[in-house]
N, CA, C and O atoms as a GROMACS GRO file, in nm:
protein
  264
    1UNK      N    1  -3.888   9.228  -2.315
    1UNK     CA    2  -3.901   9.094  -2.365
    1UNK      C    3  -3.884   8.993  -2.251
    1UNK      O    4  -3.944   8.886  -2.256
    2UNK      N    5  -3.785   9.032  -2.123
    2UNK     CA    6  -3.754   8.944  -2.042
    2UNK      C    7  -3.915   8.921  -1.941
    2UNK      O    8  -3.947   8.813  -1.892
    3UNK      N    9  -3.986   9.033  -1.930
    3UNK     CA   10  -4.115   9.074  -1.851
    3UNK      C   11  -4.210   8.987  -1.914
    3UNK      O   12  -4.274   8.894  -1.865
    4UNK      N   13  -4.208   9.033  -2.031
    4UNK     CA   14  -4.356   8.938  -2.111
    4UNK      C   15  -4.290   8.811  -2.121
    4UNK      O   16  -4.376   8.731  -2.158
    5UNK      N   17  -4.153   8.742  -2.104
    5UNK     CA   18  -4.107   8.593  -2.134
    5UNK      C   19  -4.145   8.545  -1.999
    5UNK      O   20  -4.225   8.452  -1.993
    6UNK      N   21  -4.092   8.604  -1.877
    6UNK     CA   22  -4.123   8.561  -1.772
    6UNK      C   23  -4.284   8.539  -1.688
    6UNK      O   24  -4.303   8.462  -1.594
    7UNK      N   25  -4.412   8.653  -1.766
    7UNK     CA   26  -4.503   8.635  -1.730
    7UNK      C   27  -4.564   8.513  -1.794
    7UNK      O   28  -4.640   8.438  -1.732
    8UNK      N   29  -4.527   8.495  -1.929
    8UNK     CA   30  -4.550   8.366  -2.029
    8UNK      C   31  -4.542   8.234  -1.957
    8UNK      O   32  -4.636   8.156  -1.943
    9UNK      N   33  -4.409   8.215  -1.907
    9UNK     CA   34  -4.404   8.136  -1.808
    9UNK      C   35  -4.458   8.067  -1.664
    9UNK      O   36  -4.461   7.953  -1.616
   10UNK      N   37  -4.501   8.204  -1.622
   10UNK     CA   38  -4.522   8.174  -1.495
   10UNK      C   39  -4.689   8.177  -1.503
   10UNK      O   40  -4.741   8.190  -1.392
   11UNK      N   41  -4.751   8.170  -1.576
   11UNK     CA   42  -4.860   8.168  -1.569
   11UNK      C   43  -4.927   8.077  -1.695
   11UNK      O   44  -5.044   8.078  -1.731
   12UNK      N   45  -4.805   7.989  -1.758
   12UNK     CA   46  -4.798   7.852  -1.859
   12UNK      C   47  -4.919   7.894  -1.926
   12UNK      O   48  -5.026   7.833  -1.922
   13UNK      N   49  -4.888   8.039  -2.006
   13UNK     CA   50  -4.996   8.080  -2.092
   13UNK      C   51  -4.932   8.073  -2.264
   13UNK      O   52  -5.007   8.130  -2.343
   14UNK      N   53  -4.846   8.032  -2.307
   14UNK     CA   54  -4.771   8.034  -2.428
   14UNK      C   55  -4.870   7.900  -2.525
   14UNK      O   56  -4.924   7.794  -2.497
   15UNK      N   57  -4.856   7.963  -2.614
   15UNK     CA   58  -4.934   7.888  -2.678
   15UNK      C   59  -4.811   7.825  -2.781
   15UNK      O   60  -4.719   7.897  -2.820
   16UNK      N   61  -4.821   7.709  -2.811
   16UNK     CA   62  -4.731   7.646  -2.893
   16UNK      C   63  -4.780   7.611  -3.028
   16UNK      O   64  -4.773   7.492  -3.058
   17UNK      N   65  -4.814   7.673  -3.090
   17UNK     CA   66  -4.848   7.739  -3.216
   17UNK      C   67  -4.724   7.702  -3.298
   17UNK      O   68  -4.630   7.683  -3.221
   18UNK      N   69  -4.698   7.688  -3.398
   18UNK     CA   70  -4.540   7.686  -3.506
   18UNK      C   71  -4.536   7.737  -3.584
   18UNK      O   72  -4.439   7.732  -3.659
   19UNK      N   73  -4.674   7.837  -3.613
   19UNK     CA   74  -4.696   7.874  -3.760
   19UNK      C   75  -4.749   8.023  -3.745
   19UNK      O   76  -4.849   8.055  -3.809
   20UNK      N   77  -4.686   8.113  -3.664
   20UNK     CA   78  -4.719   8.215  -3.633
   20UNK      C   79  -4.683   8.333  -3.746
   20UNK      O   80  -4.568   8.349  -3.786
   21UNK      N   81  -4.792   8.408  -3.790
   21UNK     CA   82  -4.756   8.498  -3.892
   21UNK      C   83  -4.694   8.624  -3.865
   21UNK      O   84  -4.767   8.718  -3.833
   22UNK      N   85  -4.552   8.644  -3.873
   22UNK     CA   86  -4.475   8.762  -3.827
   22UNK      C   87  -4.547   8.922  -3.804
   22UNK      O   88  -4.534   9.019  -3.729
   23UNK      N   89  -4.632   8.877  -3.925
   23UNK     CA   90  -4.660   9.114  -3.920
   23UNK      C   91  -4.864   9.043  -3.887
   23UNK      O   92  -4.940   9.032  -3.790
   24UNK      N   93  -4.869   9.016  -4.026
   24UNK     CA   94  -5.068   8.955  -3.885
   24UNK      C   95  -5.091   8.902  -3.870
   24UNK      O   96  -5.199   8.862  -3.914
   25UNK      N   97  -5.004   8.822  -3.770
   25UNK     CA   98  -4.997   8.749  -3.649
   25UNK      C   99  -5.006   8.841  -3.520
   25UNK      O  100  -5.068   8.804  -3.420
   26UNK      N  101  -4.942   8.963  -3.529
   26UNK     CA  102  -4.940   9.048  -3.428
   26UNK      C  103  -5.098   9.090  -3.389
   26UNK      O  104  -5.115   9.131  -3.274
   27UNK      N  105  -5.188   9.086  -3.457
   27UNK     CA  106  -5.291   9.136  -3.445
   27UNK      C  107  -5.412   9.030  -3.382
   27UNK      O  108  -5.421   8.921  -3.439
   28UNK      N  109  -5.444   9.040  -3.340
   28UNK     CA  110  -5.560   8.942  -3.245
   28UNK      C  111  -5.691   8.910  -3.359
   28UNK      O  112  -5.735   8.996  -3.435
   29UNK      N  113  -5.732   8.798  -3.353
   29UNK     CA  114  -5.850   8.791  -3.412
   29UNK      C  115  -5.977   8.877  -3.357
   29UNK      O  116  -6.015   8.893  -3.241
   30UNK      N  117  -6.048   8.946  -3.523
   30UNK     CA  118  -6.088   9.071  -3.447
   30UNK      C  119  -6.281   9.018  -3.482
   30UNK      O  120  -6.362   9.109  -3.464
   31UNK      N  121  -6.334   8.892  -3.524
   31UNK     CA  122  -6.446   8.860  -3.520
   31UNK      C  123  -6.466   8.747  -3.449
   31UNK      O  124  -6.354   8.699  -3.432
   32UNK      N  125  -6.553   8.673  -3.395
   32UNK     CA  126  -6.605   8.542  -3.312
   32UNK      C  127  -6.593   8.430  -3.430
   32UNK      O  128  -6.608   8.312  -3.397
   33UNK      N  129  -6.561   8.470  -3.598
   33UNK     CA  130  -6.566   8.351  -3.638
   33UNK      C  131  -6.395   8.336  -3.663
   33UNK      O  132  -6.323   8.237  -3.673
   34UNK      N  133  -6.370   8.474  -3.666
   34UNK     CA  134  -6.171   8.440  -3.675
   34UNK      C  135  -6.129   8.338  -3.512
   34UNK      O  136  -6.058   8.237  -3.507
   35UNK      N  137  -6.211   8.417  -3.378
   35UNK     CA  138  -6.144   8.337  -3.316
   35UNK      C  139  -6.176   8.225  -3.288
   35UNK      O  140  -6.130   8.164  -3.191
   36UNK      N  141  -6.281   8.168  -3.388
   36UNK     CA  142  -6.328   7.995  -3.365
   36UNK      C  143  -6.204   7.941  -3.423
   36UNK      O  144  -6.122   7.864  -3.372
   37UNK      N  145  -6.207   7.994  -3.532
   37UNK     CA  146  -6.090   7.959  -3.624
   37UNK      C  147  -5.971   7.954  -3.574
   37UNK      O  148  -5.910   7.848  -3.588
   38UNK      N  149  -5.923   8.038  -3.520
   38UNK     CA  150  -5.745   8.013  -3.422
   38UNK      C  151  -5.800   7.906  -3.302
   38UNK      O  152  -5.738   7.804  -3.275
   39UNK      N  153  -5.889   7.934  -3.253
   39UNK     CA  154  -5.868   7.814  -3.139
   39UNK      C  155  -5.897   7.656  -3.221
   39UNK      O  156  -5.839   7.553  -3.187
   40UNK      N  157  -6.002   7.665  -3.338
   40UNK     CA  158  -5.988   7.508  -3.387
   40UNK      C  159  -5.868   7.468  -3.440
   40UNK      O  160  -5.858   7.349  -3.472
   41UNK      N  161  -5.756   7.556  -3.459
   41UNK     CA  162  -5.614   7.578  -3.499
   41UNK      C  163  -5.554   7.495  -3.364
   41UNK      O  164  -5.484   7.394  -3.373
   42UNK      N  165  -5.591   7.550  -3.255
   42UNK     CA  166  -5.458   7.523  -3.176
   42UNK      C  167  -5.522   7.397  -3.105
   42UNK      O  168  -5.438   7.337  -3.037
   43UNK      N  169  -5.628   7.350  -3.103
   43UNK     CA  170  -5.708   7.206  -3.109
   43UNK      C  171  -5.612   7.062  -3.177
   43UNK      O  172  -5.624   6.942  -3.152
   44UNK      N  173  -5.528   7.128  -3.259
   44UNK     CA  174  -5.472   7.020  -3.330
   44UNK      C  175  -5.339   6.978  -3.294
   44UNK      O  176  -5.277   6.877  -3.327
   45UNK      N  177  -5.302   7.087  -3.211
   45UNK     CA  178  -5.182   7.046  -3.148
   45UNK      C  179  -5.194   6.984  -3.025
   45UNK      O  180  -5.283   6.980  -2.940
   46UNK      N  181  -5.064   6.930  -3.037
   46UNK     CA  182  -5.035   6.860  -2.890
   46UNK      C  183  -5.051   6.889  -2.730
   46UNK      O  184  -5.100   6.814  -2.645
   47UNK      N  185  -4.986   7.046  -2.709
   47UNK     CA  186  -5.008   7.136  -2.581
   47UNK      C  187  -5.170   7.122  -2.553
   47UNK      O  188  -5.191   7.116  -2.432
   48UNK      N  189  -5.292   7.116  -2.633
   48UNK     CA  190  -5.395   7.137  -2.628
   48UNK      C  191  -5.469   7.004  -2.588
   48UNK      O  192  -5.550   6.979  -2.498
   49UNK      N  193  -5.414   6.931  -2.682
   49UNK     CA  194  -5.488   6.771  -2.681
   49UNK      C  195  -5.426   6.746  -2.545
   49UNK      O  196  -5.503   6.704  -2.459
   50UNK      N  197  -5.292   6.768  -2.509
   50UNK     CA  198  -5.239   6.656  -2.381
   50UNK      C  199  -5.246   6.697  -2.233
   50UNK      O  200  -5.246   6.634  -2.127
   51UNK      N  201  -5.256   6.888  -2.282
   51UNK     CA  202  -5.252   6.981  -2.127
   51UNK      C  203  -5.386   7.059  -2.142
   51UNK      O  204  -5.447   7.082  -2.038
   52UNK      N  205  -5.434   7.099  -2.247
   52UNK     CA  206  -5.528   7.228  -2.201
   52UNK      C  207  -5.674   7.160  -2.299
   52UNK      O  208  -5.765   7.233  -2.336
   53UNK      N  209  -5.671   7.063  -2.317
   53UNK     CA  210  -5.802   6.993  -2.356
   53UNK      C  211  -5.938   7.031  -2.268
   53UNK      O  212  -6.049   6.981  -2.279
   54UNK      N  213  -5.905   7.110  -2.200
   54UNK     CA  214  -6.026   7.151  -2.109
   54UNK      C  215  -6.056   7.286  -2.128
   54UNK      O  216  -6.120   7.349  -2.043
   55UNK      N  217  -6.014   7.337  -2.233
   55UNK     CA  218  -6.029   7.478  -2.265
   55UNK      C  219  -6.129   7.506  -2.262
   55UNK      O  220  -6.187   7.445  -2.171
   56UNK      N  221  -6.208   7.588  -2.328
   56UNK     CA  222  -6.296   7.619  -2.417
   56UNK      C  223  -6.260   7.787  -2.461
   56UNK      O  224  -6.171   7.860  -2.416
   57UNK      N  225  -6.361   7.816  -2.564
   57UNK     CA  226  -6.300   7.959  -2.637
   57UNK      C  227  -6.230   8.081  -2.579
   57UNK      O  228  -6.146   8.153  -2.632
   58UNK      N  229  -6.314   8.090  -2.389
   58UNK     CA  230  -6.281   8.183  -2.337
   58UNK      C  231  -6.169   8.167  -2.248
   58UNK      O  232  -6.131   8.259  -2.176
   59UNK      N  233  -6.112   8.049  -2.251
   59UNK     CA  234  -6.029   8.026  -2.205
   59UNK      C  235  -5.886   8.049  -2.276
   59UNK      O  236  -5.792   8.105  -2.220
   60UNK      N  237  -5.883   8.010  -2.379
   60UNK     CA  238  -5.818   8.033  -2.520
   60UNK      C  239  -5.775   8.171  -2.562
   60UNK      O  240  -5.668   8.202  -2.614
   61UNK      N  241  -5.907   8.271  -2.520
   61UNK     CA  242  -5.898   8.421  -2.556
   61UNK      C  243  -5.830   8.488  -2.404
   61UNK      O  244  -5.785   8.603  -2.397
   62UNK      N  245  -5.833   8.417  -2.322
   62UNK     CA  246  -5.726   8.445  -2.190
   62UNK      C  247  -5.609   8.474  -2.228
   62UNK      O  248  -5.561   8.587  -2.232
   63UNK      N  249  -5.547   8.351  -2.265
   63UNK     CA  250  -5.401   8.312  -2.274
   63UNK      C  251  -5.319   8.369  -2.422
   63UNK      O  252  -5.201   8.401  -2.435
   64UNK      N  253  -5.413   8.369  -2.508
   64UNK     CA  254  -5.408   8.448  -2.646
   64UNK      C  255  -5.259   8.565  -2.634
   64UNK      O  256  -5.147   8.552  -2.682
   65UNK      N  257  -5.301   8.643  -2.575
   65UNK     CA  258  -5.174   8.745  -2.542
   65UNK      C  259  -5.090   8.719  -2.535
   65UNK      O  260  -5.003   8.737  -2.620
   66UNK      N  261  -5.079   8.671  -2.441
   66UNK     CA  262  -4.918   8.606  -2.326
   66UNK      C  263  -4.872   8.519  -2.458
   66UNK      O  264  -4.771   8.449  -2.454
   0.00000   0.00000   0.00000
C-alpha cells in the first residue's frame, strides 16, 4: 500500500473521484462507452477543471490505475 501510495504521488496520478464503488470500482471500465462515461465523470470535478483540463481519454486511461 505504501508502494502504490507513493507511486500515486509521485507521478500526481490519483484521481480525486469521492464516489468510488468499493467491490466494482475495483474493476476498470471494460468498453469505450463505460470509459467515456468515467472520464465525463471526472470532467466535473475540480482536479480536472483546475489541473488536468488538458486531458483527453487517453490520458485519463493512463492515470486510471494509480
Amino acid at each position: 500500500m505504501v508502494v502504490v501510495g507513493g507511486i500515486t504521488r509521485l507521478t500526481h496520478s490519483g484521481l480525486s473521484i469521492s464516489n468510488y464503488k468499493l467491490i466494482s470500482g475495483t474493476i476498470p471500465p471494460m468498453s469505450e462507452v463505460e470509459w467515456q462515461e468515467a472520464f465525463d465523470l471526472y470532467k466535473q470535478y475540480p482536479e480536472y477543471q483546475k489541473l488536468n483540463n488538458h486531458f483527453d481519454l487517453q490520458d485519463f486511461k493512463d492515470i486510471y490505475f494509480w
